[in-house]
N, C-alpha and C positions, 0 to 999 in steps of 0.2 A: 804433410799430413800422411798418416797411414790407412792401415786398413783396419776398417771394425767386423766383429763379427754379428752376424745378425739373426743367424739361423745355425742350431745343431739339433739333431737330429734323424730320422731316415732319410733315403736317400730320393723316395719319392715325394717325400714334401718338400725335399730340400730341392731337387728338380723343379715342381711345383712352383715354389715361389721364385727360383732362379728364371724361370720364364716372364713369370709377371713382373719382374726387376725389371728384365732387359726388355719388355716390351712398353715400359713407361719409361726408355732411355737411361737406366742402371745400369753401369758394368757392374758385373759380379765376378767373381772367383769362389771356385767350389773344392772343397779336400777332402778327399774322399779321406779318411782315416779307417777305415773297414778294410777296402782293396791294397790300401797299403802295407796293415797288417795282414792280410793274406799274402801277398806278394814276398812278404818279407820273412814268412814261413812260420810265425805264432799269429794265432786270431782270439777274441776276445769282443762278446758281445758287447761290452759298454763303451765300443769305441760308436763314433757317428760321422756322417758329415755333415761340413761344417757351409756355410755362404758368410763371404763378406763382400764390403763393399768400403768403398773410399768414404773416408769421415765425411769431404766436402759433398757428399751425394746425400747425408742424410735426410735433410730438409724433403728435397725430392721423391727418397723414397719410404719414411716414414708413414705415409699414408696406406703405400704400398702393402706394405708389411702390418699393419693395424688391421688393414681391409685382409689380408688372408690369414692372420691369426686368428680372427672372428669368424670366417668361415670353417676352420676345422674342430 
C-alpha cells in the first residue's frame, strides 16, 4: 500500500490536523511544498502543504479528518 493524501493546504491547518492524526495513533507525513520552493530559490503562492497518510490507516482516521473539516 502507499500513501494518500489527505490534507492540502496551509501550513497551520495542515499542522492542525497532523496533530490530531497522531494523537488518535495516525502516522502522517507532511510536505511542505511552500519551503521547498523557497529553498530552492523560485516561490509561488499556489503551492501548499500537503499530509498523508498510509491507505491501511484510513478506516482509522477517517473520522479524524471528518471531525476537523467540520470544525473549520
Amino acid at each position: 500500500m502507499g500513501l494518500m493524501k489527505v490534507y492540502s493546504g496551509s501550513e497551520i491547518l495542515a499542522l492542525a490536523l497532523q496533530e490530531r492524526l497522531e494523537e488518535a495513533g495516525v502516522e502522517t507525513v507532511k510536505k511542505d511544498n511552500v519551503q521547498s520552493a523557497r529553498l530552492g530559490g523560485y516561490g509561488g503562492s499556489d503551492l501548499a502543504v500537503e499530509v498523508f497518510i498510509q491507505e491501511t490507516d484510513f478506516a482509522k482516521a477517517n473520522p479524524v479528518i471528518e471531525d476537523f473539516r467540520m470544525s473549520i
